[in-house]
C-alpha positions as CSV (number, residue, x, y, z in Angstrom):
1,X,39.4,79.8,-14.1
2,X,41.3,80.6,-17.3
3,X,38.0,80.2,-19.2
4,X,37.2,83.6,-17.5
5,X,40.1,85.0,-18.6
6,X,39.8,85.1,-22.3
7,X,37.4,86.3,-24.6
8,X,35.7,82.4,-25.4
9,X,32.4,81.2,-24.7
10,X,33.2,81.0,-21.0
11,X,33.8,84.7,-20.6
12,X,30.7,85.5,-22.6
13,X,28.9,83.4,-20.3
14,X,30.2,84.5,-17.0
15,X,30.0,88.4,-17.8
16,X,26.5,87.3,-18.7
17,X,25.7,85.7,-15.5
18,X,27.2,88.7,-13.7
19,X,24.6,91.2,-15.4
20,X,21.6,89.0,-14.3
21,X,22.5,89.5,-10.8
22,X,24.6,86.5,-9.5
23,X,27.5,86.9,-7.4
24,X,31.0,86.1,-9.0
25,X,30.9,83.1,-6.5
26,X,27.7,81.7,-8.2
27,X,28.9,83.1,-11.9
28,X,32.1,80.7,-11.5
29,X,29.9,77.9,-10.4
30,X,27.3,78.4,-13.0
31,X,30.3,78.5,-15.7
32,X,31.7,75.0,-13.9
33,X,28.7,73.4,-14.3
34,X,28.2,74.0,-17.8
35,X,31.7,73.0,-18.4
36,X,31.2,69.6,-16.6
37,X,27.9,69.3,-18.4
38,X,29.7,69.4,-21.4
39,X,32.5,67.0,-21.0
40,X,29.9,64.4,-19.5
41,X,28.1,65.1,-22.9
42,X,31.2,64.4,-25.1
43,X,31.8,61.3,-22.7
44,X,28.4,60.0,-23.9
45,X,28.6,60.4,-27.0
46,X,31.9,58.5,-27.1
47,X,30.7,55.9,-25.2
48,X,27.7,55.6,-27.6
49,X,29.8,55.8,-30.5
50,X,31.8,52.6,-29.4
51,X,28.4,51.2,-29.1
52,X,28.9,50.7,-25.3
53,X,25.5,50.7,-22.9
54,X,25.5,54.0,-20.4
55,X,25.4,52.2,-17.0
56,X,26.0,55.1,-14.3
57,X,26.0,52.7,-11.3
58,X,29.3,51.4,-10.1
59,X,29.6,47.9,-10.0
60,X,28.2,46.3,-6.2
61,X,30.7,44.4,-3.6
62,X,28.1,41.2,-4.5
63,X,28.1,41.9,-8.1
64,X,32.4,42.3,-8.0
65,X,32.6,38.6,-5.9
66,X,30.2,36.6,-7.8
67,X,32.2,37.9,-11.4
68,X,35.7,37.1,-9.4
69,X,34.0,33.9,-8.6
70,X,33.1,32.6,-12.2
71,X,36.3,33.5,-13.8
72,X,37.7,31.1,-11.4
73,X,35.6,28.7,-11.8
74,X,34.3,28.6,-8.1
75,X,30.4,28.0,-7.8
């Protein structure tokens, strides 16, 4: 990972992980993890600055036919 590479947060982090006793294996997935918990963070926080609601469920089949089925006017 190229955050490894430098000399940022994600290198500070990994060589960190690597003097508590993790594997590099489990360093590099400790370090992806934050990363992803991050970007899921920013998402939020645009989605909450657009004023949206956070619904993490995908829309249902049932859910998907009965919105196709008003738009069309079919009952």
């Amino acid at each position: 990972m190229t955050q490894v590479r430098g000399d940022g947060e994600g290198a500070t982090y990994f060589a960190k992980q690597l003097t508590v006793d993790k594997t590099k294996t489990e360093a590099l997935r400790l370090l992806r993890r934050r990363i992803s918990d991050r970007v899921f963070q920013a998402l939020l926080a645009d989605q909450a600055d657009l004023g949206e609601p956070f619904n993490p469920l995908p829309e249902t089949p049932m859910r998907l036919a009965a919105w196709h089925r008003s738009i069309k006017g079919i009952r």
